[in-house]
N, C-alpha and C positions, 0 to 999 in steps of 0.2 A: 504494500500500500504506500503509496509517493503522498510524504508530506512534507510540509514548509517550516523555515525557521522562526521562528517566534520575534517580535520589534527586539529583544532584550538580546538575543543572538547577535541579529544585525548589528544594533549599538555595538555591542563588544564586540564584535569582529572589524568593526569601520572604527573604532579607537585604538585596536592592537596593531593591527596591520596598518598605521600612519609611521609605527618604525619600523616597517620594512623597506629596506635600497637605502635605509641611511649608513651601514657599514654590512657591504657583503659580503666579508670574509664572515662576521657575525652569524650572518642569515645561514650561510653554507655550512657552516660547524655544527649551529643547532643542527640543522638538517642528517648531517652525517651523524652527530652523537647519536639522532633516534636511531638510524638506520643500522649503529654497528650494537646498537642496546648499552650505549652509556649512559644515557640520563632513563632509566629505567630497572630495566632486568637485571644486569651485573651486581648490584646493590643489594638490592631483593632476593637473588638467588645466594647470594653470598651468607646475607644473613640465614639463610634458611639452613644451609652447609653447616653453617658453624653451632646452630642450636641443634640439628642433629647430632654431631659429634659431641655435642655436652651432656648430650642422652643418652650417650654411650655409657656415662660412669654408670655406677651402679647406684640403685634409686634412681636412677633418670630415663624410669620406664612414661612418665607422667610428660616429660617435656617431648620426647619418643611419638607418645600420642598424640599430642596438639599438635606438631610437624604434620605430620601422616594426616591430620585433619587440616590444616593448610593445607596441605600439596592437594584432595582432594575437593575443599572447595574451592579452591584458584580453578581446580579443574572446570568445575559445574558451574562458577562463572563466566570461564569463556564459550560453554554449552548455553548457557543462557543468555549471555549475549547473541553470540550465533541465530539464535533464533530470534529474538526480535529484530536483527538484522535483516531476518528472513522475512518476517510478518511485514516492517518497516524501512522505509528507505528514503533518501536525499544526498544531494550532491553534496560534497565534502565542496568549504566554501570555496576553496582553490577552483574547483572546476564551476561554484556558481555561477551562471551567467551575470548576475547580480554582483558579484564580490571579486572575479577575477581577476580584472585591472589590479586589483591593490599588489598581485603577487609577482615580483618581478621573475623575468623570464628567466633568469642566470638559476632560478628553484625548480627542482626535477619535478618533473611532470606528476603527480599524483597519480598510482595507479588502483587505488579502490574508489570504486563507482560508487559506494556508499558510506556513510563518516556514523549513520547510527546503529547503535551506541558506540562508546569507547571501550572495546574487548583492551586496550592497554589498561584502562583505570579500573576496568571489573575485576585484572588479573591480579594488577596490583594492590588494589585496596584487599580484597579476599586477605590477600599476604598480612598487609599493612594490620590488619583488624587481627589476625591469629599473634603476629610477632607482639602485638601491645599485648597480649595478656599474658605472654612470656616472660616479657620484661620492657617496663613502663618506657623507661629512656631510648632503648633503641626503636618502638613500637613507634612512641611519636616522630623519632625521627622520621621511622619512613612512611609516617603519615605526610609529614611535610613534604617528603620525598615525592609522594604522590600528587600532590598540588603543584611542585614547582618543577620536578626532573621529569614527571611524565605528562600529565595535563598540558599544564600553560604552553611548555616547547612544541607540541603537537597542534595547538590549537593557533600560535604564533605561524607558523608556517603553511597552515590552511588546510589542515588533516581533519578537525575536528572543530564542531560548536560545542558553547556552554552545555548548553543543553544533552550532548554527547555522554561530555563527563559527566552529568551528574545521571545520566541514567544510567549509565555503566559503574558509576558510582553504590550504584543502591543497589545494581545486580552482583557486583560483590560481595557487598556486605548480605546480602540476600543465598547466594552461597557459603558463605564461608558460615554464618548462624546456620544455615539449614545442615550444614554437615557435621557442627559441632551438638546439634542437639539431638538428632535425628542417628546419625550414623560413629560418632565418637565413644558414647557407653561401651559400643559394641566391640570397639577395636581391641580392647583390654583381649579378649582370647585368640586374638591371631598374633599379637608384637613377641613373645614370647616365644612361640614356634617358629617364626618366621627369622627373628634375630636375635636367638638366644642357647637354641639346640642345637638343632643339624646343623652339620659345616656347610652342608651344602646351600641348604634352602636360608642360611644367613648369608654366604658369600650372592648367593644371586638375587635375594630380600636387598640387599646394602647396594647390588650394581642397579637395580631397579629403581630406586630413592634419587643415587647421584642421575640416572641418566631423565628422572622428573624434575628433578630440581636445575637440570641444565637445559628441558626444554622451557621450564619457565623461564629461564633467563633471556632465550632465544622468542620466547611468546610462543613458541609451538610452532617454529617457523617449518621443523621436517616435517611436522606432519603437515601443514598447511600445504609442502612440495609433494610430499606422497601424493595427496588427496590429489592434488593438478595433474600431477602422474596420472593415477587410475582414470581420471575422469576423460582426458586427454584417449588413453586405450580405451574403455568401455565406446568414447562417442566415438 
């Protein structure tokens, strides 16, 4: 279903983009940090890394669980984004007819045809909301992380409206409670067997974990090329 951005969109997009072509070494750096996952994913995946390994000591079955319930609501938020993506759509402002002018041409072509929601901020916030109940200081951090390393530099360059981020906003947080209330009691009788017995079923439980916590970094970028793959042979 094709819909429009709201006056409060437009305003903020026709105030942000009045500094863009004023230093485009600038413009081109935000540009690249989104595209190599610097002002995003590396952060986020990082912290997730290291709270797992803290749950390694022992007694650190508890911090073990809440990981394992991040990684899968970061998941079910970018399934839920995905799908309102599907139900809803609009031109990412860069390709606006309306809004295009502002974006100097020396900035790569935008290549998604649709900007809603923001599967960056669902993934991230998801994250952002499990690490704050880990631990407060680094939690806020990448809360702010999330407003300023992924939001604003995406929506600066003309990937995303407000409007974007806060809907992708709430589909995070919308996963990340639904898997800690619903799917996290239950995890207690598989962390145990899975990373704490068999050598075996812990050595491939532990490669399992790092190679999630490195697609979150990447945003799910191989599967996103798989899926182009298959669809590419199927059609």
């Amino acid at each position: 279903m094709p819909i429009t951005p709201n006056r409060f969109d437009i305003w903020f997009i026709t105030r942000l983009a009045k500094f863009l072509g004023r230093y485009p070494t600038l413009d081109l750096g935000v540009q690249s940090a989104i595209r190599h996952h610097v002002f995003g994913g590396f952060w986020f995946a990082a912290c997730l890394f290291v709270f797992w390994n803290l749950g390694a000591r022992p007694g650190g079955d508890r911090v073990r669980r809440r990981v394992l319930t991040i990684l899968i609501g970061s998941t079910v938020a970018i399934a839920l984004a995905l799908l309102f993506g599907a139900l809803f759509s609009w031109l990412p402002p860069s390709l606006n007819p309306v809004l295009a002018h502002y974006y100097p041409s020396y900035l790569s072509l935008n290549i998604n045809v649709n900007s809603f929601p923001s599967e960056s901020t669902a993934l991230y916030a998801a994250v952002a909301a499990g690490i704050f109940s880990l631990n407060k200081a680094v939690g806020s951090g990448l809360w702010v992380g999330v407003g300023v390393l992924v939001s604003l530099p995406r929506i600066y360059v003309g990937g995303h409206y407000p409007t974007d981020v806060f809907v992708g906003l709430l589909l995070g947080l919308l996963g990340y409670f639904g898997v800690r209330t619903w799917l996290e009691p239950r995890l207690d009788r598989y962390i145990p067997s899975l990373f704490g017995q068999t050598r075996g079923l812990c050595v491939l439980g532990e490669f399992v974990v790092f190679v999630w916590i490195l697609q979150i970094a990447v945003e799910f970028s191989e599967f996103v090329w798989i899926k182009g793959v298959l669809e590419r042979i199927i059609g």
